[in-house]
C-alpha angles and dihedrals in degrees: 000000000000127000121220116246098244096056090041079069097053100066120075110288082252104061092034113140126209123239102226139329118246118209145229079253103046090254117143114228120170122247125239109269095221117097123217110246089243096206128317113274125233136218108233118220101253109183113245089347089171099042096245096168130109104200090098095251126076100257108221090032141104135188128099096334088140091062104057088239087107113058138160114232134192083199125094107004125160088207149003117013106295145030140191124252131201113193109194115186092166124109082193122038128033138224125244141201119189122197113210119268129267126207109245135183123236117276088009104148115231129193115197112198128171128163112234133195112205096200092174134012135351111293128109128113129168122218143204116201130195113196126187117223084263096071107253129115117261099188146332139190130194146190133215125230118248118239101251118121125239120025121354137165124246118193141163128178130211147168124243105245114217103259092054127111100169141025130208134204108207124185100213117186097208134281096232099024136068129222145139104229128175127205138211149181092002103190134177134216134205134202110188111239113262137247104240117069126188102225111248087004095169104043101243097124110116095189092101109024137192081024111079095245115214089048149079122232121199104178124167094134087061130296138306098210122164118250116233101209140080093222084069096041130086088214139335115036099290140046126161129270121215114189117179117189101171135070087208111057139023152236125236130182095184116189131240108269108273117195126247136172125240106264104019122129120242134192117191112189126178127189105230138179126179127223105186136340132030098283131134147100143158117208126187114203140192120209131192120229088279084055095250119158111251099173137351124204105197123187116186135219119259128212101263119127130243122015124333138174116249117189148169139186119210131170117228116245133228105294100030127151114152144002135221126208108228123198107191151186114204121232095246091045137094132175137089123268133175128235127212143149111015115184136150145220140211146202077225096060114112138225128231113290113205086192113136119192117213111267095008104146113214104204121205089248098099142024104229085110090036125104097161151347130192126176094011131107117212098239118204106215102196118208126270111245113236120179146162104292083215082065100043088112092065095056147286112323104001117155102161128031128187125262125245117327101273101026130127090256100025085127111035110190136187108231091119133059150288118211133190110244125159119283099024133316141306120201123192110200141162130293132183082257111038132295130343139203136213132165137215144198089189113015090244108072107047123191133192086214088225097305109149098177135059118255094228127021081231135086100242124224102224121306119245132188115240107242101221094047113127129178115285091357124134095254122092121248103222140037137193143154136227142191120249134186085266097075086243133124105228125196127238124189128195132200093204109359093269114075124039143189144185110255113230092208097058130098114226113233112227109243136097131232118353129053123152104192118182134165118262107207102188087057102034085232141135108226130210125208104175147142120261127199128180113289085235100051123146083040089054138032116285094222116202120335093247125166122254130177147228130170132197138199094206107019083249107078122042139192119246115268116260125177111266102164138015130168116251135208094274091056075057092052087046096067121107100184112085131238122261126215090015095296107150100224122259144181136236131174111243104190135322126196113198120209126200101248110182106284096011146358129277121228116207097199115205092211095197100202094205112203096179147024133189093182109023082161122023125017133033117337084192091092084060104134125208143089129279136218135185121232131173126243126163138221142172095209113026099240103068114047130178124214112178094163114045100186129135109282086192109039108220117226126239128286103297106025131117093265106032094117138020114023126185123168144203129282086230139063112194117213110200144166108245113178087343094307121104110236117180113214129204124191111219133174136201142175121233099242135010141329112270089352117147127166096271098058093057085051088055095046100245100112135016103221132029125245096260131175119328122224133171124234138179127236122192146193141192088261118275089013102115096103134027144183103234127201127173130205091314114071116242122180135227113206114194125219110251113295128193095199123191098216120052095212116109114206126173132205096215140165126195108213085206145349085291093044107114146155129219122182119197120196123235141200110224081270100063102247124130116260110234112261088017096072133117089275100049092048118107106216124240109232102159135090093262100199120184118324085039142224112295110236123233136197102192104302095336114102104180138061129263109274100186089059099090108222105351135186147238134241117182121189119202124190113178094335140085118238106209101184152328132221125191105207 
């Protein structure tokens, strides 16, 4: 049975099913009718969302609540005992009702729904809202209430861009017309974002333009060009243009290869608006390991006006082992359409898991455990610099500088990785000619121990144990990886650190030439963090540096790499240094290792601000000039991160300092007990001046400061303070997500920012009521400096959590501290 296009979109983007599969042949063969269940929704916690208060006015709630035009009724309700009315007698200006915010993810799906009662003229629209940490408003979609009298629901849908850290829903009467309207039982529904991304899917990467990079344009029917405005855009600045001007040939924008396993289920789904003509179609295609198509799913675009959704499901065939996004202009076709907001969907995204290991630590980086905040700023705490005192001289924190200008080790860098061995620490980290090696009794004084020579003729990516190693056993102690002229990523492997060879038995990773690898104990897993470039680079553009990912069980056989983090056009609008030669500024992502933290991993992000270009498409980006900075995203699954504070984690030192340009960092952060405090340590390099600067290029204009020397420093932090929730005087609250925790022991990382300064933590059913004996006035506050381990919490004389409740939450109330994290052991 086949479905037609026009009604497939009409079903929520999970249960969409595709028209007909179009094979390698051109044969059309109908697709399975059964949609694949793309991971279980959620309800998000809206506060009062049914307006159960009785003060007049909707508590958690803001809009125009001083006017009269905002008022709480007991008549008539749909539900419960009360509603909330919004009376409108303006031709000219709305009125507006604004629910409070909710933390969300990038690319989480959310559903608003809300059941309204018109009970006198035409207004009545429901919004979605998306706000950055800063406060403005990113985007936002809408729906219109139908004409029927009596209840009626009212639901949009949208998509968290990636710049987003809250969403709102807001009841708005109309700004022309006039109405009384009454709502109801507003809700809010969450799909967790999934787990296969389109690359630039949205169209925001400047590197090409105005070429869409990422993707491949075949045009002899006209041109695909990206659109620089935000008037053309869904959302975000940019969206693609496809003109056609001939009825006898097309135009393709055809996607990098994604992977996908035989036998899942994919929804593809692009947001489309014609402009003129009768052109338009989405194909989703599956491709074998030559890249041949197997199958193809299309959907057109119909001849409504104004933006629409078009959207197909396919299931990958045998041999599959990738697919590939198609936007299309048929060859009969001419006209002009608009492309947006490609994203994808798969019978292998996951719901929300409210599992909490024991002693999992959940740090206040990211929002995967987060529902809500309220009152509270998201405060970045950069490390302390903490050096070598003999190297005071070089700069803040330097405890290793190069050797003579010239030498085999004149600019030590730390791409590359510090392990604990007894009785101190060795780090391996990158020369100008291949991998070097220091040792260290403190981690603060580093020696080369009279080695004049590298270990490997190679740069290393980071250097991991293997985890079945054991003292004079035939496995080697120590892996790493490192990039060849090949654009492949190939294994080494070390008895003691010092000698390495190439394993016969490993499978290379495509990719070239950065690659951050580090151990992930939770999943018994190597991870991947790497650059990845096109299997057929140099022979085609390079596109953006991005980071993928691939993981491995043995360090032999790898996963194939899939897209995990990007920069986005608000990491663009973020950057101070201006741009040379009439480049506008943008940002790419340089490398990222990502490191198993308690509850989730932390991403050090090397934000590369590029100010000028000399080959944005063809040739070597590695003449690319500008400064880099590390910042700190989370994730729990290493493809979806969340960044709401995007603050220097490092901060770099002033013009002329050691680490005033190009900053990289360690695979490893180091958590360790000095004088009875824990204190985590990262290991971190920079050269003085700009990426691929040399003098003249400043003579030239196209950089300020010239490359300069390389050394590598230490930061440090009382452990798990990176990030904290920050009230002032005033309280503000942080409410979790449901956990299900396997400890019943509450601990907080909490810090007073005076004698008045305290922390109070409620606890919660899934609901969000408060549990009977864990409530605000059984809470003992915490008033201490709770560094790690953490304050234990305390309700009375209870001093662990309820165990019958089934997943709880979390309130925490701050009142002039900054609560950093909590763990449950």
């Amino acid at each position: 049975m086949l479905v037609s296009p026009r009604s497939a979109r009409r079903i929520p983007a999970a249960l969409l099913l595709s028209t007909a599969v179009i094979g390698a042949a051109g044969v059309i063969a109908p697709v399975p009718s059964t949609a694949a269940v793309m991971g279980a929704d959620t309800v998000r916690l809206l506060a009062n969302a049914g307006f159960e208060s009785d003060a007049g006015k909707p508590e958690s709630w803001s809009g125009d609540l001083t006017s009269g035009a905002v008022t709480i009724v007991d008549s008539p309700v749909r539900s419960g005992r009360y509603a909330a009315r919004l009376v409108d007698t303006s031709s000219a200006s709305g009125v507006s009702l604004r629910s409070a915010p909710v933390a969300v993810l990038p690319g989480e799906g959310l559903t608003a729904s809300v059941w309204l009662n018109r009970t006198s003229g035409s207004g009545g629209w429901l919004y979605l809202e998306f706000w950055r940490a800063d406060g403005t408003r990113t985007s936002a979609f809408s729906s219109p209430a139908g004409g029927m009298s009596g209840w009626q629901q009212v639901s949009i849908q949208g998509v968290t861009p990636d710049d987003a850290v809250t969403a709102t829903v807001l009841a708005y009467s109309s700004f022309a017309d006039t109405a009384t309207t009454v709502w109801d039982d507003v809700e809010l529904v969450s799909r967790a974002p999934g787990q296969r991304r389109v690359p630039d899917a949205g169209f925001e990467e400047p590197r090409e333009n105005p070429k869409p990079t990422e993707w491949s344009v075949y045009a002899p029917g006209g041109s695909a060009t990206v659109a620089n405005t935000t008037a053309a855009a869904r959302t975000g600045v940019r969206a693609l243009e496809m003109v056609d001007t001939s009825s006898s040939a097309e135009v393709s924008a055809l996607s990098r290869a994604v992977p996908v396993s035989v036998g899942e289920t994919v929804t593809v789904s692009a947001w489309a608006k014609r402009i003129s003509g009768t052109t338009g179609t989405l194909y989703l295609e599956f491709r074998d390991a030559g890249g041949v198509r197997l199958a193809a799913v299309t959907d057109d675009v119909d001849g409504v006006s104004g933006w629409q959704q078009l959207g197909v499901t396919g299931t990958a065939p045998a041999k599959t082992t990738t697919l590939t996004v198609r936007l299309y202009s048929r060859q009969s076709s001419t006209g002009t359409t608009m492309w947006d907001d490609v994203s994808l969907q798969s019978s292998t995204d996951r719901a929300y898991d409210p599992t909490l290991a024991p002693d999992a630590v959940v740090l206040a980086v990211g929002d995967q455990r987060i529902e809500s905040y309220s009152g509270v700023s998201r405060v970045m705490h950069p490390g302390t610099k903490d050096g070598d005192p003999a190297q005071a001289g070089v700069g803040a924190g330097v405890v290793l500088t190069g050797t003579a200008a010239g030498t085999w080790d004149a600019n030590p860098r730390i791409s590359g990785s510090v392990l604990r061995e007894a009785p101190g620490y060795r780090m391996w980290y990158t020369t100008s000619s291949g991998t070097g090696l220091a040792t260290s009794v403190d981690g603060r004084v580093w020696s080369r121990d009279g080695r004049t020579t590298t270990v490997t003729a190679n740069g290393n990516g980071g250097v991991v144990r293997n985890p079945t190693w054991t003292p004079g056993g035939p496995q080697p102690q120590y892996f790493t990886s490192r990039s060849t002229s090949d654009f492949r990523y190939h294994a080494l492997q070390s008895a003691d650190g010092v000698s390495w060879t190439a394993p016969t038995d490993s499978i290379p990773i495509n990719g070239w030439d950065v690659v951050n690898v580090t151990w992930d104990p939770a999943t018994q897993r190597f991870v991947a963090m790497l650059k990845y470039y096109p299997v057929s680079y140099p022979s085609t553009p390079t596109g953006p540096r991005t980071v993928w990912v691939s993981t491995s069980a043995d360090y032999k056989t790898w996963t194939a790499p899939q897209p995990a983090f990007a920069a986005d056009h608000f990491d663009n609008e973020l950057i101070t240094d201006a741009g040379t030669q009439g480049v506008t500024p943008w940002s790419e992502i340089y490398g990222m290792p990502a490191i198993r933290y308690g509850d989730q991993y932390l991403g050090l992000p090397w934000v590369f601000d590029i100010i000028n270009s000399p080959n944005p498409v063809r040739g070597d980006p590695g003449f690319d000039k500008g400064r880099q900075k590390i910042q700190l995203a989370a994730s729990r699954d290493l493809v979806n991160w969340s960044r709401p504070n995007r603050d220097e984690l490092v901060a770099r030192g002033p013009e002329g300092s050691w680490d005033w340009g190009f900053n990289l960092t360690s695979t490893t952060m180091q958590t360790v007990t000095v004088g009875g405090q824990q204190q985590t340590w990262l290991y971190y390099s920079s050269f003085s001046g700009e990426h691929s600067c040399l003098a003249a290029n400043v003579a030239a204009g196209d950089c300020r400061v010239a490359y300069g020397r390389s050394n590598i420093g230490r930061v440090i932090w009382p452990a798990d303070r990176f990030v904290s929730f920050r009230a002032a005087n005033d309280a503000g609250t942080v409410t979790t997500r449901p956990l299900a925790p396997a400890g019943n022991r509450l601990t907080v990382n909490f810090e007073p920012g005076g004698p008045d300064g305290s922390l109070i933590v409620e606890v919660l059913d899934r609901s969000g009521n408060p549990i009977p004996g864990y409530g605000t006035s059984d809470a003992t506050p915490v008033t201490t400096d709770s560094l790690a381990p953490g304050a234990i919490v305390h309700w009375g004389d209870k001093a662990t959590l309820p165990t019958d409740v089934g997943p709880l939450r979390l309130r925490f109330t701050v009142t002039n501290g900054d609560l950093y994290a909590f763990t449950v052991n």
